[in-house]
Every structure is written in C-alpha cells, then in structure tokens.
ChimeraX commands (.cxc) that place a marker at each C-alpha (Angstrom):
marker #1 position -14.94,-10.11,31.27 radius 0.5
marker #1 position -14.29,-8.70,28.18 radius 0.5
marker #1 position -14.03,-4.53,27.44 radius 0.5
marker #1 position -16.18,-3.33,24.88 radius 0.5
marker #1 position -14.20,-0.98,22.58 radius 0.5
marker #1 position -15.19,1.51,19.48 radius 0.5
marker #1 position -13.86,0.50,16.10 radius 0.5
marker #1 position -14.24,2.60,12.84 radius 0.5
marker #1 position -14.20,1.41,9.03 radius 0.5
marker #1 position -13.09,2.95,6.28 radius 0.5
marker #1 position -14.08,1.30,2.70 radius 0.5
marker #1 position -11.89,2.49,0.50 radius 0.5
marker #1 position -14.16,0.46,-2.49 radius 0.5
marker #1 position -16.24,3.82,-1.71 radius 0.5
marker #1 position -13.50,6.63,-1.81 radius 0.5
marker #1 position -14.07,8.62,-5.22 radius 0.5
marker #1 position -11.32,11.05,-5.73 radius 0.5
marker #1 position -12.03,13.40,-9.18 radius 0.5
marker #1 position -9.54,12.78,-11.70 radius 0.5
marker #1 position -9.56,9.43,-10.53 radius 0.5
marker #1 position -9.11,6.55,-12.90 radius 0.5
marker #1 position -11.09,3.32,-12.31 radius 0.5
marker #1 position -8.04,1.24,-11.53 radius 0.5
marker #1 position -7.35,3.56,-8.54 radius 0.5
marker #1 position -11.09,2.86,-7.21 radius 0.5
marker #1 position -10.61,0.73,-4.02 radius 0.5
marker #1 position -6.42,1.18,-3.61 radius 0.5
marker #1 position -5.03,0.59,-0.37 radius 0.5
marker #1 position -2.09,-0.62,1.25 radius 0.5
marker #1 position -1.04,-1.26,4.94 radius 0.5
marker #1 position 2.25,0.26,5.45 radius 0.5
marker #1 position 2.70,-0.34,9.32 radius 0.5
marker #1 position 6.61,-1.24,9.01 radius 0.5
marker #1 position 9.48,-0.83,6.03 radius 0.5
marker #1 position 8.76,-3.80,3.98 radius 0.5
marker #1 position 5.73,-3.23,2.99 radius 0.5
marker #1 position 6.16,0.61,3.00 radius 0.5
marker #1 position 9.48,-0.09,0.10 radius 0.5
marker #1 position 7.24,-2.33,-1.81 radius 0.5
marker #1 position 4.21,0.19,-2.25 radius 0.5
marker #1 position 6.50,3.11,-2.70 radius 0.5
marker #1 position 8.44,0.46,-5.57 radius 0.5
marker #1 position 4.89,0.05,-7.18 radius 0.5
marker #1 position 4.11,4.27,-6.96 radius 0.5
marker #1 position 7.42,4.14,-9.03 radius 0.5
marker #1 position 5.73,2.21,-12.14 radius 0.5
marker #1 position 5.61,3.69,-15.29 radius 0.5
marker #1 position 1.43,2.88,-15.35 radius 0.5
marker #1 position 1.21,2.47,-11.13 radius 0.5
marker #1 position -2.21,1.36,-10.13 radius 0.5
marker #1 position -2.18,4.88,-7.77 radius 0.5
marker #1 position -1.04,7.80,-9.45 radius 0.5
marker #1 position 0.08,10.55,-6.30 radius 0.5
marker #1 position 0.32,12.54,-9.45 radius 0.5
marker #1 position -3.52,13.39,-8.99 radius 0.5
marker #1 position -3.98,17.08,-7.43 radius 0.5
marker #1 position -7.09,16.05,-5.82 radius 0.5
marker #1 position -5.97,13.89,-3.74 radius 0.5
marker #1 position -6.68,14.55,0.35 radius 0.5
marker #1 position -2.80,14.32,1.21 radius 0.5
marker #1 position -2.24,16.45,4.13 radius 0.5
marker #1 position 0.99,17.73,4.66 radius 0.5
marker #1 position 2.95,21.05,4.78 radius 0.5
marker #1 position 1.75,23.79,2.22 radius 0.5
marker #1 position 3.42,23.15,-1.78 radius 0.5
marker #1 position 3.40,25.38,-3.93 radius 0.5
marker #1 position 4.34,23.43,-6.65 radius 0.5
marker #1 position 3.86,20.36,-7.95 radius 0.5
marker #1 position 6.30,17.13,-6.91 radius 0.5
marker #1 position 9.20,16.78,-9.30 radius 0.5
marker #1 position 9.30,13.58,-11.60 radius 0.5
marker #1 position 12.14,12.66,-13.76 radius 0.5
marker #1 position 11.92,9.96,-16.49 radius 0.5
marker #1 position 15.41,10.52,-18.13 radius 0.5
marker #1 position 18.21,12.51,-17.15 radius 0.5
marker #1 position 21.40,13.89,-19.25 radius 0.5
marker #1 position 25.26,13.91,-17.63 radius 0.5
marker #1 position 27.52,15.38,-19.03 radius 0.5
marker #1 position 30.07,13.22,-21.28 radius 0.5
marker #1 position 27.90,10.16,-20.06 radius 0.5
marker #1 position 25.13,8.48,-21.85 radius 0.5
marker #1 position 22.20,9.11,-21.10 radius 0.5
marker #1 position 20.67,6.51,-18.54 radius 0.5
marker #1 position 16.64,5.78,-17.45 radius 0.5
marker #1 position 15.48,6.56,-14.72 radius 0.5
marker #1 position 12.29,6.74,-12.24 radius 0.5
marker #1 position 12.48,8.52,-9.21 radius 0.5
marker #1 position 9.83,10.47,-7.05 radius 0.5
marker #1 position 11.65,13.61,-5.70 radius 0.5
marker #1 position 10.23,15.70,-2.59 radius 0.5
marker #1 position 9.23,19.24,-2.85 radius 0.5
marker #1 position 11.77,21.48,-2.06 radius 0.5
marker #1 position 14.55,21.62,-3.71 radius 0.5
marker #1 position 17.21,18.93,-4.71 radius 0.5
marker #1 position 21.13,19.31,-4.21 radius 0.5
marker #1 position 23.58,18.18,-6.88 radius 0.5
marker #1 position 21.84,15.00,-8.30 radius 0.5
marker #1 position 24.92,14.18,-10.24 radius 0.5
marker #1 position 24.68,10.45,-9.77 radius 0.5
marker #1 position 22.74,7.85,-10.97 radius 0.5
marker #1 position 19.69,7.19,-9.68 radius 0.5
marker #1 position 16.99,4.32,-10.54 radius 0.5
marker #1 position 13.14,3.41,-9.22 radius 0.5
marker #1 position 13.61,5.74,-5.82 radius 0.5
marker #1 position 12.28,8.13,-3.66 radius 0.5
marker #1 position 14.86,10.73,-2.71 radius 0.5
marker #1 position 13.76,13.65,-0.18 radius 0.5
marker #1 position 14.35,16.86,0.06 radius 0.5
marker #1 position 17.88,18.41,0.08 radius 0.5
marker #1 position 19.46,15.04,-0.61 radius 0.5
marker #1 position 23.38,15.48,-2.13 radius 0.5
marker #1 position 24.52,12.65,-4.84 radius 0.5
marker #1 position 27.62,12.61,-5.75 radius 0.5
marker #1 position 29.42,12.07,-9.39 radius 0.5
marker #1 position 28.83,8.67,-10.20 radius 0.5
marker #1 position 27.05,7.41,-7.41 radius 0.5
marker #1 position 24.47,4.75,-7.89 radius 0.5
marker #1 position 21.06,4.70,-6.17 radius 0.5
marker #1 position 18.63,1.96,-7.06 radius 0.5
marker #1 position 15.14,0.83,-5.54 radius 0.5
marker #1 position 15.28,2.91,-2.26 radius 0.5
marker #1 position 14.52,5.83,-0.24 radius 0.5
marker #1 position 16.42,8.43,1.25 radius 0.5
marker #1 position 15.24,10.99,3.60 radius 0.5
marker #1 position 16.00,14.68,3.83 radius 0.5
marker #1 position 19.78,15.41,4.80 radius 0.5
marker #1 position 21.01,12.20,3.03 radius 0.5
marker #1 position 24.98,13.00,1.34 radius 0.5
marker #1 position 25.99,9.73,-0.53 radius 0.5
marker #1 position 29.52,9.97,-1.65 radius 0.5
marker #1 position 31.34,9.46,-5.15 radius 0.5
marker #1 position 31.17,6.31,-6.41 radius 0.5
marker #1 position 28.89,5.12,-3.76 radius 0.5
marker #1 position 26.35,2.49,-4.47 radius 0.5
marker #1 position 22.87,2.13,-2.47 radius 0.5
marker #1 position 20.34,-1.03,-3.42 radius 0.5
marker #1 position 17.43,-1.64,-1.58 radius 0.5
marker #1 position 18.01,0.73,1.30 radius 0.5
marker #1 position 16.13,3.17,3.14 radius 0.5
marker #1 position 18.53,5.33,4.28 radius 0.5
marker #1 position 16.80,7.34,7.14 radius 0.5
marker #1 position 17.47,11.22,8.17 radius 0.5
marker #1 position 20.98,13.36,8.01 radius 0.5
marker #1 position 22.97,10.21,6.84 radius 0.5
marker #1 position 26.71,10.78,5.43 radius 0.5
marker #1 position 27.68,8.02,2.86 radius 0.5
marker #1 position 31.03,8.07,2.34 radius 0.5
marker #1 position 32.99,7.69,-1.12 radius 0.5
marker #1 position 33.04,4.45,-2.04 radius 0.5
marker #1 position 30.73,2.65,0.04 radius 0.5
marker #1 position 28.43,0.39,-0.75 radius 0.5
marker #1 position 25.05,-0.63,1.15 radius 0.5
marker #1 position 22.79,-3.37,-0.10 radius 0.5
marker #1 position 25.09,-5.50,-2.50 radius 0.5
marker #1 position 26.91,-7.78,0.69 radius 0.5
marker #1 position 24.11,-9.79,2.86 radius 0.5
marker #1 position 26.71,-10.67,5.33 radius 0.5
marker #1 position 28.52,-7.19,5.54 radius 0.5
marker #1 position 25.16,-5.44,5.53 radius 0.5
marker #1 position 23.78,-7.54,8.73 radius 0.5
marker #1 position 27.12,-6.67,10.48 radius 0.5
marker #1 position 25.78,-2.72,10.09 radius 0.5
marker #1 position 22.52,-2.40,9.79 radius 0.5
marker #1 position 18.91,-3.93,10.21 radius 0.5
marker #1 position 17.76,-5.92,7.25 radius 0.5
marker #1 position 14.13,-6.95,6.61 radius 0.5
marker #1 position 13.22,-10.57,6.05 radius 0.5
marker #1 position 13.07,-9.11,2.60 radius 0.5
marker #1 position 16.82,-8.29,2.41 radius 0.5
marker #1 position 16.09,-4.40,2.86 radius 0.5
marker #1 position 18.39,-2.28,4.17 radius 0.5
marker #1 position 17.32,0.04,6.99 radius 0.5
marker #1 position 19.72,2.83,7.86 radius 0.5
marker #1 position 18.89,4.99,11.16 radius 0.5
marker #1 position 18.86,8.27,11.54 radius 0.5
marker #1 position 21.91,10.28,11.82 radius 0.5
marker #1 position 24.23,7.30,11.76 radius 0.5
marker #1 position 28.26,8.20,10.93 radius 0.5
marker #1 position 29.14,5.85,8.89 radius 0.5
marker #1 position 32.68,5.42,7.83 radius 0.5
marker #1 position 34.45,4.51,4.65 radius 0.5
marker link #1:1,2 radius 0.2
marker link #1:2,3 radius 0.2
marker link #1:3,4 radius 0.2
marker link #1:4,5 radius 0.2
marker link #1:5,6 radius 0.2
marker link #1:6,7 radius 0.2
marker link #1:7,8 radius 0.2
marker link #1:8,9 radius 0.2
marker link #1:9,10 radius 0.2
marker link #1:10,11 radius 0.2
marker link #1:11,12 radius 0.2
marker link #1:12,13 radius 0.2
marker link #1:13,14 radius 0.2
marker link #1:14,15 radius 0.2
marker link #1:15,16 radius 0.2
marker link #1:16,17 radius 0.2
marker link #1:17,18 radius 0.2
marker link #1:18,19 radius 0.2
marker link #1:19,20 radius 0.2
marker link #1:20,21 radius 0.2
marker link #1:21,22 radius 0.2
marker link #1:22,23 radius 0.2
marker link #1:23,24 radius 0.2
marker link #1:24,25 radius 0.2
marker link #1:25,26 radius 0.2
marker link #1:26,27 radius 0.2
marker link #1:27,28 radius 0.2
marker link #1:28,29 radius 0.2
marker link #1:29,30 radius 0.2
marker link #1:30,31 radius 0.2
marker link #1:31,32 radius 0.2
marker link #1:32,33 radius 0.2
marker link #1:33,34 radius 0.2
marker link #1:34,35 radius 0.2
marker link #1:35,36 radius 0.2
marker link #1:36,37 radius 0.2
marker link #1:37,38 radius 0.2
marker link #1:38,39 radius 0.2
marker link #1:39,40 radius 0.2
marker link #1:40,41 radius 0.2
marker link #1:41,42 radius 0.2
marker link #1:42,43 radius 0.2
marker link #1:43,44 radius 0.2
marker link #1:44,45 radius 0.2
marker link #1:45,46 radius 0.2
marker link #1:46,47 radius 0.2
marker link #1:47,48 radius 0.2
marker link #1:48,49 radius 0.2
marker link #1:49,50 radius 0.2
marker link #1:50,51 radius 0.2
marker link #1:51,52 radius 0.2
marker link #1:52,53 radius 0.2
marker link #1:53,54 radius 0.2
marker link #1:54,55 radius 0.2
marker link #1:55,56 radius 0.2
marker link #1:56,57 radius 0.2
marker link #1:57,58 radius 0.2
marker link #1:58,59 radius 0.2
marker link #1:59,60 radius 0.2
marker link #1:60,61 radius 0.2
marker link #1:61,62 radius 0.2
marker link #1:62,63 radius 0.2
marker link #1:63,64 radius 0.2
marker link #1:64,65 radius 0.2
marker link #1:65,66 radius 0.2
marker link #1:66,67 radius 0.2
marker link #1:67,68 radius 0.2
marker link #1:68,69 radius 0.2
marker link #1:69,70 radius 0.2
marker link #1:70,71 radius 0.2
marker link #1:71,72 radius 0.2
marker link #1:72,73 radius 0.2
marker link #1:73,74 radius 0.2
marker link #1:74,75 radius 0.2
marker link #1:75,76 radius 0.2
marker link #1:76,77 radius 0.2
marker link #1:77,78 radius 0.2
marker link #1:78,79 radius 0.2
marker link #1:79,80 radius 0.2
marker link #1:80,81 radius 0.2
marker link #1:81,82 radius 0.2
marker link #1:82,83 radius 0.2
marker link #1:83,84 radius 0.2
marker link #1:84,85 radius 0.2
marker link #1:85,86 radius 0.2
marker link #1:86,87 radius 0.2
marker link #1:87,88 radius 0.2
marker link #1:88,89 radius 0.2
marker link #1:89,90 radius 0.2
marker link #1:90,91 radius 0.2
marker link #1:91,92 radius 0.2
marker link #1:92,93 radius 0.2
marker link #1:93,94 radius 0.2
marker link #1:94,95 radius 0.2
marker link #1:95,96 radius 0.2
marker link #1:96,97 radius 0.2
marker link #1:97,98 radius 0.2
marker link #1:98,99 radius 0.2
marker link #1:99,100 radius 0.2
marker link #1:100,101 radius 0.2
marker link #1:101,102 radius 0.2
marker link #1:102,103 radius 0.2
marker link #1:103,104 radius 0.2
marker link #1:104,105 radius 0.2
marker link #1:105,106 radius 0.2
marker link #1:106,107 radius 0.2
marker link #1:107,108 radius 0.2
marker link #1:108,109 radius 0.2
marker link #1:109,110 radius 0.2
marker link #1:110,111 radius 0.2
marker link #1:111,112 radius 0.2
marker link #1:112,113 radius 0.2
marker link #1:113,114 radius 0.2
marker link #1:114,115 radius 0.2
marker link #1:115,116 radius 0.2
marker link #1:116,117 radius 0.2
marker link #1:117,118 radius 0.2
marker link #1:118,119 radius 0.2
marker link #1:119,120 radius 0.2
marker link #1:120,121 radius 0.2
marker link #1:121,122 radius 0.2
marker link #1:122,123 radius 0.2
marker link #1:123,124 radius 0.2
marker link #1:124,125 radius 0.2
marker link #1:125,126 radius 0.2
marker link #1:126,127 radius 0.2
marker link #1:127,128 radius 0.2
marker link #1:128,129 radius 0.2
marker link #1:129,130 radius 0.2
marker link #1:130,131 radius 0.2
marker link #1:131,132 radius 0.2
marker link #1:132,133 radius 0.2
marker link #1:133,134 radius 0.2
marker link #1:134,135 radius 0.2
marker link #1:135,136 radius 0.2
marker link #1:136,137 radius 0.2
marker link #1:137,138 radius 0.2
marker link #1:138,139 radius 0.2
marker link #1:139,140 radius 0.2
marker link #1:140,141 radius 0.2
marker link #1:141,142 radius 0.2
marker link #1:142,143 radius 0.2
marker link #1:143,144 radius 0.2
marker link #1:144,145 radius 0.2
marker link #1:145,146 radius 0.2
marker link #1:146,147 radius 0.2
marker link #1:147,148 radius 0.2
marker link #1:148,149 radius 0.2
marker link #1:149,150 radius 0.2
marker link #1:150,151 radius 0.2
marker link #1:151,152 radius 0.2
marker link #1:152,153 radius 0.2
marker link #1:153,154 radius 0.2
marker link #1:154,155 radius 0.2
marker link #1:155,156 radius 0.2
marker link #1:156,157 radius 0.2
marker link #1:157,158 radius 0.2
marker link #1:158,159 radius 0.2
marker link #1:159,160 radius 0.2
marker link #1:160,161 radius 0.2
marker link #1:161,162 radius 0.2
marker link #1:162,163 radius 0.2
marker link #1:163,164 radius 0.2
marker link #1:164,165 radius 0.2
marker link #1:165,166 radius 0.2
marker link #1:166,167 radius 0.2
marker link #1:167,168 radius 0.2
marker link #1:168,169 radius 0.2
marker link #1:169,170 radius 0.2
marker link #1:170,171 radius 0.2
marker link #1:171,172 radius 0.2
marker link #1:172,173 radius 0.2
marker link #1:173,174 radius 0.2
marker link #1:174,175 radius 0.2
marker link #1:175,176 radius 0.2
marker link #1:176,177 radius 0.2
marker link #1:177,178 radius 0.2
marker link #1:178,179 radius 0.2
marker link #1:179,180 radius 0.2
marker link #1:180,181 radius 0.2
view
C-alpha cells in the first residue's frame, strides 16, 4: 500500500525580485551538501555572476544588518604590490585581513595573518589562519586555528590523511578542530 504524502512546488521561472536583472529570472541551485554549495558560492564570486546577492530586495532572512555586505575588488599591503582579489566578506566586522586572499567567502571575525594565502574557499566565523599559511579549495568550518605554515588543499594524499575531501578534491575542515603545525 502506498502513503499518500503532500508535496509543494516552487517555480522559481516565476520569482520576480525588483532590481532584478533578466539573467537572474529563474536562478536556482540545490546546495544539499559542500560540493555543490563551493561551486555556487565560486560562481556568486564572478565579476558578472548570473545572481547578484548584491540586490537589497532580495527575501534573505537572516539576523538584522545594518549595513550592507562588504566587497573588495583590490586591496593595498603595505611594501607589497598590489594583488586582485574577489572575496564576499560577512557583516560584522573583519579582523586583520593582512593576507592574501582570492575568489572566497570569509565570515565574520575571521584573523589572516601576514602573508597568508586564501584561494577559492570559505571560512566560517572564528577561523585564525597563521603566517604564511596557504588554504585552496577548503571550507574551513567554525573556530578553526591554522597554524603558521600550514598548508591545506595543495597535497591530495596529506589532505585525505586529515580531513574529508569531496569527490571534487574539496577540503572540508570540521568545526573546532586543533590542528597542529
């Protein structure tokens, strides 16, 4: 016997947002684990993305902001050259973002440290990534301590030993984990 069971729809073909442009019209993506959730954040990161979270209209429910989301295009150091970048940055506000840091999401009250590296990934709130530490395709969860030095995302093998990776070679960090240099 089979149960009958309610389903809803939701076409997003039909979701008009004001301020919207027409390449928007119909955007959706599932994001039900990390690999899929990287590579839509990755395309949010686009100089022209197809959805621009940049729209104030937008239904995005979440804790009161008063301001808008930082976004950074370029970035000065000082006695360095200056280097490109794209990075979304959370709402509150950013510790010592001395480092470099290249098509990523980085939370709130993240620390980078001089001449770190951070490219294609996310880090959640809490993150510290040590001098001279280099992060690729990682998503480096909650309250994380990088150590000086370390790298995550450049070995395969070493990486596996660690961490999870995706089938994608992503690097998934848990929450709170000590890691040691």
């Amino acid at each position: 016997m089979h149960k009958r069971t309610k389903v809803a729809v939701y076409d997003f073909a039909n979701n008009k947002i004001p301020g919207q442009e027409p390449k928007e019209a119909g955007y959706w993506r599932d994001v039900g684990d990390s690999t899929p959730t990287t590579t839509a954040t990755w395309t949010w990161l686009a100089v022209d993305p197809k959805l621009s979270l940049y729209n104030s209209w937008w239904p995005i429910y979440t804790a009161p902001n008063p301001t808008r989301r930082p976004r950074s295009s370029s970035s000065p150091t000082r006695g360095r050259p200056r280097r490109p970048r794209h990075r979304l940055a959370g709402e509150r506000r950013l510790h010592h973002l001395r480092g470099r840091v290249d098509r990523s999401v980085i939370s709130p009250n993240v620390r980078i440290n001089s001449y770190a590296d951070v490219s294609e990934s996310i880090l959640f709130e809490g993150v510290k990534v040590g001098r001279r530490a280099r992060i690729r395709r990682a998503i480096i969860d909650k309250y994380v301590d990088i150590p000086a030095g370390v790298e995550i995302g450049y070995d395969p093998e070493e990486d596996s030993k660690r961490f999870s990776v995706s089938p994608k070679g992503i690097v998934i960090v848990p929450k709170g984990m000590r890691l040691s240099g």
